[in-house]
C-alpha positions in Angstrom: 9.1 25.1 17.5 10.2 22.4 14.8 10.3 19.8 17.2 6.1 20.3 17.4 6.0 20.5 13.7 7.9 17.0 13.3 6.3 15.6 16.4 2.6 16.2 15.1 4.3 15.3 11.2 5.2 12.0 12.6 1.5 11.2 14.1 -0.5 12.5 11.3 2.0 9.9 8.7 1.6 6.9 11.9 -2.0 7.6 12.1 -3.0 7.3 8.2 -0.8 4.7 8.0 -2.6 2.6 10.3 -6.0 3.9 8.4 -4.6 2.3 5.4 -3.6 -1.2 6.4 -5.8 -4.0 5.1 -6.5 -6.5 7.6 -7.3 -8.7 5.2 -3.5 -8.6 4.5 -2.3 -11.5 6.6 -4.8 -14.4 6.3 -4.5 -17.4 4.7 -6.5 -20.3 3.3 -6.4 -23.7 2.9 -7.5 -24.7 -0.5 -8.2 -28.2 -2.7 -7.5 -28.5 -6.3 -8.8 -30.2 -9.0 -6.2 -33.3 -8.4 -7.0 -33.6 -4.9 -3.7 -31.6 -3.2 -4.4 -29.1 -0.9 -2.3 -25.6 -0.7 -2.0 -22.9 1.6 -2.6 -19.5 -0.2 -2.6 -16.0 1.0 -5.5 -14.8 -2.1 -8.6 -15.6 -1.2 -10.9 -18.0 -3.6 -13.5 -16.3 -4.9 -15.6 -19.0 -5.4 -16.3 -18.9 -9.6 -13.4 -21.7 -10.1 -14.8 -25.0 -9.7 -11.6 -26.3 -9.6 -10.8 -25.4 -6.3 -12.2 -25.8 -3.3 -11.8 -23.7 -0.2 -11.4 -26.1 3.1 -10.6 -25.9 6.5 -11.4 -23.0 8.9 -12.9 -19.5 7.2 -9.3 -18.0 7.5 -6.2 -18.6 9.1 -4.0 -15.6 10.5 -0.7 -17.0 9.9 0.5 -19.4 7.8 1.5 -21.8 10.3 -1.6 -22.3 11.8 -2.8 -22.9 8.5 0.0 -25.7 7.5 -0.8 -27.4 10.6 -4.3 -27.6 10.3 -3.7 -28.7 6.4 -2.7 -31.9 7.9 -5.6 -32.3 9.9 -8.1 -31.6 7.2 -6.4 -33.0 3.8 -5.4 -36.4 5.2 -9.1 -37.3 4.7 -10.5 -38.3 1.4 -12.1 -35.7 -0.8 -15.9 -35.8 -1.5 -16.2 -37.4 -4.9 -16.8 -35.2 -7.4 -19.4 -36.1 -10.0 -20.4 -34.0 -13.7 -22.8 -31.0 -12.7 -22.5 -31.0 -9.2 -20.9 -27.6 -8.5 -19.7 -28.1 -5.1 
């Protein structure tokens, strides 16, 4: 009889785990600063710093497809950035 009890315990705790779990968790971004170098960051911008840009893909799901592509995609010049032009 307590075998059931744990047995159905041990669902109900895997099942609202699983409920729980962000998937926004594991993704990463490639992102430009103000000085031109670009980082691999696991918080997404939000957009209100001008200082950095997000580049690259949307998201990444691991961090190494996101340093490999950070190759790819910073070894290019920057736009130029000019006063009052928010992007």
């Amino acid at each position: 009889m307590a075998y059931r009890f744990y047995r159905f315990l041990l669902i109900a705790v895997l099942l609202l785990l699983l409920a729980f779990v962000d998937p926004a968790f594991a993704n990463w971004w490639i992102v430009r600063a103000a000085d031109n170098k670009c980082l691999v960051v696991d918080i997404e911008p939000s957009g209100n710093d001008k200082d950095i840009t997000k580049v690259g893909k949307d998201v990444y799901q691991t961090r190494e497809q996101a340093e490999a592509d950070v190759k790819e995609v910073c070894k290019e010049d920057p736009p130029p950035r000019t006063p009052g032009n928010a992007e």
